[in-house]
C-alpha positions in Angstrom: -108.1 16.9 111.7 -110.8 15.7 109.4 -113.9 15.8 111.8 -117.0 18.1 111.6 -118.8 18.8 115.1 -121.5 20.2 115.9 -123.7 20.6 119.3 -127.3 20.6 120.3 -128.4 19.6 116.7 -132.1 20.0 116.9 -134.5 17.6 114.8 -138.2 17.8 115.3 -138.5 15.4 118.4 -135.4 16.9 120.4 -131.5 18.2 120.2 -128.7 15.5 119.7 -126.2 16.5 122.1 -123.2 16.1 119.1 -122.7 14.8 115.8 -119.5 14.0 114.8 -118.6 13.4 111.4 -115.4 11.9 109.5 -114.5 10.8 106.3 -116.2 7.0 107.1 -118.6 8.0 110.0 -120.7 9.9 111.5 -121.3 9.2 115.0 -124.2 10.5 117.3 -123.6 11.2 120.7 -126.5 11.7 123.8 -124.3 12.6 127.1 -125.7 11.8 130.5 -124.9 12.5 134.1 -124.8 9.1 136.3 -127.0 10.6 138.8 -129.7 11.2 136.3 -129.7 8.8 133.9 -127.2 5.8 132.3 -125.6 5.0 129.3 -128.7 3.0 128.2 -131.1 5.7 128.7 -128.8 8.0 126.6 -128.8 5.5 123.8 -132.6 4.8 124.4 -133.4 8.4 124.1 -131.1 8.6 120.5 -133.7 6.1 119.6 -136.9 7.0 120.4 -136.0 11.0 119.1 -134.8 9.6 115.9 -131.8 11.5 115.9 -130.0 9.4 113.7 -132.8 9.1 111.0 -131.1 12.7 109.1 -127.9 10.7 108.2 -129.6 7.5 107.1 -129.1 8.7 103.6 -125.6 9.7 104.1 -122.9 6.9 102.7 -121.0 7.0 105.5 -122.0 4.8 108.5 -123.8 5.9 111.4 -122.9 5.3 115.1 -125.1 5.9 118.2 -123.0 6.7 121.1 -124.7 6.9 124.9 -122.4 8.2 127.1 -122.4 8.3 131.1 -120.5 10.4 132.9 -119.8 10.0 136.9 -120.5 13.3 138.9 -118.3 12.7 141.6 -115.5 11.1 139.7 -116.3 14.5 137.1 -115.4 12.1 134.2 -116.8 9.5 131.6 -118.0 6.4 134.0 -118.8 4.3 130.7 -120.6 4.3 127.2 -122.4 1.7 124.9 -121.9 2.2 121.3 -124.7 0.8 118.8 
């Protein structure tokens, strides 16, 4: 299908919940559970862990992806892409 995914990919301030990559991307996703945390907090913590700072050098353009999802609905409630 032309995507690369990986899980829990560790750098050396925490673990990126997945990386995605594609042909022209490579996104960067930090999932959280609306009960603990939001969409914003998911993208605040891709920021302040740096975990996008690996593909910097990469050609292909990076995007951060903060992900909520609802418990009770027990799907995603929103996301915020940067």
């Amino acid at each position: 299908m032309g995507q690369f995914v990986q899980t829990e990919v560790k750098n050396s301030k925490g673990r990126a919940d997945a990386i995605v990559k594609t042909e022209g991307n490579i996104y960067v996703f930090e999932f959280k559970m609306d009960s603990n945390a939001s969409a914003e907090d998911a993208l605040a913590q891709i920021n302040s862990k740096d975990y996008a700072i690996p593909y910097s050098a990469d050609h292909r353009k990076t995007v951060k992806i903060g992900v909520e999802f609802s418990q009770t609905e027990r799907g995603v409630k929103r996301w915020l892409i940067e």
